[in-house]
C-alpha positions as CSV (number, residue, x, y, z in Angstrom):
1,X,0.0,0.0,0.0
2,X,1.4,3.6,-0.4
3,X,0.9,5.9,2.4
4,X,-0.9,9.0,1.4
5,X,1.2,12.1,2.5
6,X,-1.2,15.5,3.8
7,X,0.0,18.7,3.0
8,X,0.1,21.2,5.7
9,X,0.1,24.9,5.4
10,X,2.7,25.1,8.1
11,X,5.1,22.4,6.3
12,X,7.6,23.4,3.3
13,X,6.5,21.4,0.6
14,X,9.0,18.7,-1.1
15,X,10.2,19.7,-4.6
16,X,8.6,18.1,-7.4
17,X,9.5,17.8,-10.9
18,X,6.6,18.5,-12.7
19,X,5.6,17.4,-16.8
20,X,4.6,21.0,-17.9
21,X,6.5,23.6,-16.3
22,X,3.7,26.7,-15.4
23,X,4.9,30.2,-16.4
24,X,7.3,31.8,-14.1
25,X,5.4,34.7,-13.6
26,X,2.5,32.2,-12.2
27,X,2.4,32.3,-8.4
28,X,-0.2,29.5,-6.3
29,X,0.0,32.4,-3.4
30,X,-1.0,35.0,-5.6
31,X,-3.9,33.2,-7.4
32,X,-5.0,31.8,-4.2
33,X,-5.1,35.6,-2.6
34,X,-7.1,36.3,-5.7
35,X,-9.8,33.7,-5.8
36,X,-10.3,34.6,-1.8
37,X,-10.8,38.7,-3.3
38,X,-12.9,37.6,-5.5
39,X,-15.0,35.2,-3.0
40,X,-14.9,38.2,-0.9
41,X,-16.4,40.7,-3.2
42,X,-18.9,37.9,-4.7
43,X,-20.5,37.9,-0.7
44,X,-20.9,41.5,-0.3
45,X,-24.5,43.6,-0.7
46,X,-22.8,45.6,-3.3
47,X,-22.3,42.4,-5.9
48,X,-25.2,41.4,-5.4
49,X,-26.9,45.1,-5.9
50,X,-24.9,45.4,-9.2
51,X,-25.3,42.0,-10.2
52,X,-29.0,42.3,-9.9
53,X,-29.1,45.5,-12.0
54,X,-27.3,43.9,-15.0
55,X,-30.0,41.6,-15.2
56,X,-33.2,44.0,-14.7
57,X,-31.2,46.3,-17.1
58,X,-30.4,43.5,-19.7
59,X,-34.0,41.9,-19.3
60,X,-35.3,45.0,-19.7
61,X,-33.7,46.1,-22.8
62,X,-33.8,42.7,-24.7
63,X,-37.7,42.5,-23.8
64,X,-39.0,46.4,-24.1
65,X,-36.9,47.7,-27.0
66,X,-37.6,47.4,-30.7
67,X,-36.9,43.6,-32.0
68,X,-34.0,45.2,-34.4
69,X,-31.9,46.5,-31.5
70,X,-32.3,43.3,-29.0
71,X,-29.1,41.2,-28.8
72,X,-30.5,38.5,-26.8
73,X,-34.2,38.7,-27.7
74,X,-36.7,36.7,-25.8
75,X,-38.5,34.8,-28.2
76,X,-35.2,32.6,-27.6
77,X,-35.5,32.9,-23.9
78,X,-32.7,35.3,-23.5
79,X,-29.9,32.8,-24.0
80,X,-27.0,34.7,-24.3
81,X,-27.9,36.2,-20.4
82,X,-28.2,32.2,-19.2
83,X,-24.9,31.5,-20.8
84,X,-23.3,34.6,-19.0
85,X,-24.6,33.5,-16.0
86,X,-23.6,29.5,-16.7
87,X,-20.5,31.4,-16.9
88,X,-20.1,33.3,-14.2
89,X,-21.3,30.4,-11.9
90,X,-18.3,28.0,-13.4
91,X,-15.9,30.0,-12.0
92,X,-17.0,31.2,-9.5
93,X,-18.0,27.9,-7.4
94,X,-14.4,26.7,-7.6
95,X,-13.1,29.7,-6.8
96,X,-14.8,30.4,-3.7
97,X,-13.9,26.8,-2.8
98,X,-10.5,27.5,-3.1
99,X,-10.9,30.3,-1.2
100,X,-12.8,28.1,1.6
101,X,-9.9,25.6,0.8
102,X,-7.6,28.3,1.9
103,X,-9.5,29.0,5.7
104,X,-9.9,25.8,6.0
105,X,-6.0,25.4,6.1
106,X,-5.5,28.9,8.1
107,X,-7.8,27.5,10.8
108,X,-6.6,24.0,10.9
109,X,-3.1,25.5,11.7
110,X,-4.5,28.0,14.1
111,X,-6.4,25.3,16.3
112,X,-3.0,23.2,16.6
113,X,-1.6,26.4,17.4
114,X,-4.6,26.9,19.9
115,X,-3.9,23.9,21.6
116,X,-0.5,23.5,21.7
117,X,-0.9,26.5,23.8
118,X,-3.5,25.0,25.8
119,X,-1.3,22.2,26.7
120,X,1.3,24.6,27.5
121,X,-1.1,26.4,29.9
122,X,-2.3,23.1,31.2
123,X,1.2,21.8,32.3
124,X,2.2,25.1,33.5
125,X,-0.8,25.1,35.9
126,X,-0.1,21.5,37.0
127,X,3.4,22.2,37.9
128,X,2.2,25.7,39.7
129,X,-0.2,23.5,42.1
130,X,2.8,21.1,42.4
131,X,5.2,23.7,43.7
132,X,2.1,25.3,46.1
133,X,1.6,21.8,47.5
134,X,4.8,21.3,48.2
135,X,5.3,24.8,49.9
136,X,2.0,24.1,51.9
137,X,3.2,21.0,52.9
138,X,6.8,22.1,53.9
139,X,5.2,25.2,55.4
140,X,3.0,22.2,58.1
141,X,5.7,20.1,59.2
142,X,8.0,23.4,59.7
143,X,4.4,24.8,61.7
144,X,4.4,28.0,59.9
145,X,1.8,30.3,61.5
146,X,0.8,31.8,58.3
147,X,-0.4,28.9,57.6
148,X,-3.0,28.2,60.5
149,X,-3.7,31.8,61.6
150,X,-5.9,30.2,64.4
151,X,-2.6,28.4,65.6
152,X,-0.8,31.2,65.6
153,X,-3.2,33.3,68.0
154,X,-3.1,30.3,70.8
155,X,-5.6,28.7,71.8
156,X,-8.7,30.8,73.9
157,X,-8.0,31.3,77.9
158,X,-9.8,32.5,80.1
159,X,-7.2,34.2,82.4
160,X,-4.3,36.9,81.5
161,X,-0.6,36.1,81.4
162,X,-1.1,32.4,82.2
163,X,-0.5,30.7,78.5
164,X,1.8,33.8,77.0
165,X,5.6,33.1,76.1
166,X,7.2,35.0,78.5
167,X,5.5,34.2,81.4
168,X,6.5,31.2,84.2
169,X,3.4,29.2,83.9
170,X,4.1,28.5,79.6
171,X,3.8,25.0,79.1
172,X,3.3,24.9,75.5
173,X,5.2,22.0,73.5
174,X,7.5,22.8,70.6
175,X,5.4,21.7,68.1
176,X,2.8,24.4,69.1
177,X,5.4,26.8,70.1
178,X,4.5,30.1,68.1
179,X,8.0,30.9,65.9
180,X,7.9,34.7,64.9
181,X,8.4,35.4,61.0
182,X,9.7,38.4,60.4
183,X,7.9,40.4,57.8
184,X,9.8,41.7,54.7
185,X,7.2,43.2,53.1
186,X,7.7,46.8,54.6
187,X,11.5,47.4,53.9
């Protein structure tokens, strides 16, 4: 079986020999950049204003004006006007598929883009709650008052001096023992 290779927007192409050479002055970018133009201007109110007034006007004039001056008279159901518009509609479907051809391949890139990023973000983010966890975690076994405030006030008594530091009656254990961080914020 032979593996069918994708082209990607984002990829350099491989360099192919090809049977009839195309003129030099024939770019792919440059037609491609015109089909989406075109496509463009084919979707906007104002084609669609003119468009529509070449018709009325050529309907018009091939069905009210003397039989001698109509070039597309309509005892032969205006035919020249349908193959205009057989025409126009040829090219203009595969251009405007091109031109959604094109997106297509814009957007495709821009969603791998998209979540490459994502993924970035995502692992980021992991490794941010990692690195908190592990600071919360060293911050408990070293009994950091920041990290229990209500530790760090002492537990509720009733009388004065009885359970502060300083005073002879302390009998707090070290692992309770209130350490004193100073604050660097300030300087």
């Amino acid at each position: 079986m032979t593996e069918r290779r994708q082209s990607r927007v984002d990829t350099p192409q491989e360099v192919r020999r090809q049977l009839i050479r195309r003129p030099s002055a024939f770019s792919t970018e440059a037609f491609g950049v015109i089909s989406e133009k075109f496509a463009r201007f084919m979707g906007t109110p104002r084609f669609l204003i003119w468009m529509s007034l070449f018709v009325v006007v050529w309907l018009a004039w091939n069905t009210f004006v003397p039989e001698a001056a109509q070039f597309d008279p309509r005892s032969l159901n205006y035919t020249l006007l349908t193959l205009i518009l057989s025409l126009q509609a040829s090219y203009a479907a595969p251009l405007i598929l091109l031109a959604q051809n094109r997106q297509d391949d814009r957007d495709r890139v821009a969603l791998e883009q998209d979540r490459v990023q994502a993924e970035r973000a995502l692992a980021d983010t992991e490794y941010l709650t990692r690195e908190v966890a592990a600071l919360r975690i060293a911050a408990a076994r070293r009994g950091d008052p920041r990290l229990h405030p209500q530790r760090a006030a002492g537990p509720a008594r009733g009388d004065g001096d009885q359970g502060s530091p300083g005073s002879a009656g302390a009998t707090r254990s070290s692992r309770t023992s209130r350490r004193v961080i100073p604050n660097h914020a300030g300087d």
